[in-house]
C-alpha positions in Angstrom: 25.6 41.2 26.3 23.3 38.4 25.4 20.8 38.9 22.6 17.5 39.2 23.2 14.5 37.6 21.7 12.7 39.2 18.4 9.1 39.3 19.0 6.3 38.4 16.1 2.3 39.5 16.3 0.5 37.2 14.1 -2.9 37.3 13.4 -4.1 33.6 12.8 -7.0 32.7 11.0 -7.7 28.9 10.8 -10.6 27.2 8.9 -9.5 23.5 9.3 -12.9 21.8 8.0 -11.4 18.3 8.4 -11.6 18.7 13.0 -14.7 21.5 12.3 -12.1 24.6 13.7 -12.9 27.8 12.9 -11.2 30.6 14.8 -8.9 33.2 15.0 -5.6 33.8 17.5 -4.0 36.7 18.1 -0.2 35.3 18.4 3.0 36.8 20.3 5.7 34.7 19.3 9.6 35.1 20.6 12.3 34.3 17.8 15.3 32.9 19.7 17.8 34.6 18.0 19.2 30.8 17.4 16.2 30.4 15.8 15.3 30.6 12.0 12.8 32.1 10.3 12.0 28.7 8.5 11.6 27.1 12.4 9.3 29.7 13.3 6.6 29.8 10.1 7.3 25.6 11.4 6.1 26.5 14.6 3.1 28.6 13.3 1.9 25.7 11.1 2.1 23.3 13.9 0.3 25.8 16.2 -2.3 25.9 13.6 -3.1 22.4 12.6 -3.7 21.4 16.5 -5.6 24.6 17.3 -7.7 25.1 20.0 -8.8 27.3 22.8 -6.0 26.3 25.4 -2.6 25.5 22.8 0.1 27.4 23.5 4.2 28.8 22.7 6.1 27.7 25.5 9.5 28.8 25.8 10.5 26.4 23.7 14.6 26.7 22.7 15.1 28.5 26.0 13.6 25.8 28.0 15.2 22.4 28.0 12.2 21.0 29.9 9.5 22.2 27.8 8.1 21.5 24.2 7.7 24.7 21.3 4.0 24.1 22.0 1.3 22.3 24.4 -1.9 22.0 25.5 -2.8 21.7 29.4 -5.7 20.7 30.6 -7.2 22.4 33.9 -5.1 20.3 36.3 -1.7 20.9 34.8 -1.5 17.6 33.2 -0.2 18.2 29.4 -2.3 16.4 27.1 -0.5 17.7 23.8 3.4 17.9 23.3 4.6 19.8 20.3 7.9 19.2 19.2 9.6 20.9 16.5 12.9 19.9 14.4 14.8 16.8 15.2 14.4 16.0 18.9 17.1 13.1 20.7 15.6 9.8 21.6 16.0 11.0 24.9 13.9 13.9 24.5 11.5 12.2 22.6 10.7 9.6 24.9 10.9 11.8 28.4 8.0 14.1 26.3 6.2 10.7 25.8 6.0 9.5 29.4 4.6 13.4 30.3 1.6 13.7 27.8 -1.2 12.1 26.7 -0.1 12.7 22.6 3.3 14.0 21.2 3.7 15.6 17.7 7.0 15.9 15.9 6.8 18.1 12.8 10.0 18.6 11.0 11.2 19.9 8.0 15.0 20.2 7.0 14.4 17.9 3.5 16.9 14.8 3.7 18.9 15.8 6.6 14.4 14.9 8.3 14.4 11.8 6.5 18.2 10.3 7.8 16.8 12.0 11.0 14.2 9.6 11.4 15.5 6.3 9.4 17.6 6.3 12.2 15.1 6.9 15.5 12.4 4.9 13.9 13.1 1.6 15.5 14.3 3.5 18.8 11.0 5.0 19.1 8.3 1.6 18.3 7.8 1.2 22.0 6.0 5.5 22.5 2.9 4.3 21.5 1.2 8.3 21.8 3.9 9.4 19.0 3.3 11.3 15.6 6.0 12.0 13.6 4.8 15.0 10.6 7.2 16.0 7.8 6.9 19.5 5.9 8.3 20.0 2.6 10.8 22.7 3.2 10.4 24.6 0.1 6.7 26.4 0.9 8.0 27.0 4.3 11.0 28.8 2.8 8.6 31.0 0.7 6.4 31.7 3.8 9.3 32.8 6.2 10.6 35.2 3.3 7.4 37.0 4.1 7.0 37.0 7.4 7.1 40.5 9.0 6.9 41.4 12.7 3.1 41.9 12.7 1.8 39.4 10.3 -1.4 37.7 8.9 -1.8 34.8 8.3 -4.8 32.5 6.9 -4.5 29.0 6.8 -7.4 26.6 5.4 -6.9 23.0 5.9 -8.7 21.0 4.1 -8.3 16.7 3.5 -5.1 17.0 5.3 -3.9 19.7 3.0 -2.9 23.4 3.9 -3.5 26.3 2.2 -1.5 29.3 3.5 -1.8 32.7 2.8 -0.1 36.1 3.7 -0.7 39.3 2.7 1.9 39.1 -0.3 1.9 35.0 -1.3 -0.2 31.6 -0.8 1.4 28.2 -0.8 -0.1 24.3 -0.6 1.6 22.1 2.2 0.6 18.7 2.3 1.5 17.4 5.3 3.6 13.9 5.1 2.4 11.6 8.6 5.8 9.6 8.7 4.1 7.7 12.0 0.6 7.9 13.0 -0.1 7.2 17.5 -1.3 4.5 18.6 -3.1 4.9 21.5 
């Protein structure tokens, strides 16, 4: 018998003064159970510096044809494509040529950095591309304290995050390894 998926309630708070966002999301959130904690607080952060009305979890790992998160607009056409981890080339540029903007935010330290020293030059021709790296180490000390029905505030501020949960806070600055172009 096949596991099933773990599911998360999150209350999200954002304050992100640099795109003038202030709202709150009431999040349900399916942990593969491939999936790590450390991928899901990824996926959280990700949700919450793009947030808006519309944005939403996808089936992500389950779903080969579909990002962690995106953004539709009222004809079906996705104009935000949320990737996280270390997507193929492949991937990268089929998600490309189906939305207005892709965002890539990964975090796995060095094994990040190889990751995209190699796919850097593959990738100059998807000019909607952003590729975001987060530092592992808050994200570890976030998904220690993630329970099923969490909390969560994050203030961004000058392209800085402040998190906080019930038990612990921690800074994230976010490192824009390639900015879009379009």
């Amino acid at each position: 018998m096949a596991l099933g998926a773990t599911i998360y309630k999150t209350e999200l708070h954002v304050s992100d003064t640099d795109r003038h966002y202030y709202d709150s999301h009431t999040l349900t959130i399916a942990r593969h159970p491939s999936e790590t904690a450390e991928r899901m607080m990824v996926r959280l952060i990700a949700f919450s510096m793009n947030a808006q009305e519309n944005l939403a979890f996808t089936k992500g790992i389950s779903d080969a044809d579909e990002p962690d998160i995106w953004l539709k607009d009222l004809t079906g056409a996705i104009d935000l494509w949320i990737e996280v981890g270390q997507p193929t080339e492949t991937r990268i540029l089929k998600a490309c040529g189906r939305a207005k903007q892709v965002i890539v935010y990964c975090h796995n330290g060095h094994a990040s950095k190889l990751w995209w020293d190699g796919m850097a030059n593959k990738l100059a021709r998807a000019r909607n591309l952003t590729v975001v790296f987060l530092s592992p180490d808050p994200i570890r000390v976030l998904a220690a304290q993630i329970k099923r029905n969490t909390i969560l505030h994050v203030n961004i501020q000058e392209q800085e995050l402040f998190i906080s949960t019930e038990d612990d806070q921690v800074t994230l600055v976010p490192a824009v390894w390639r900015e879009s172009r379009s």
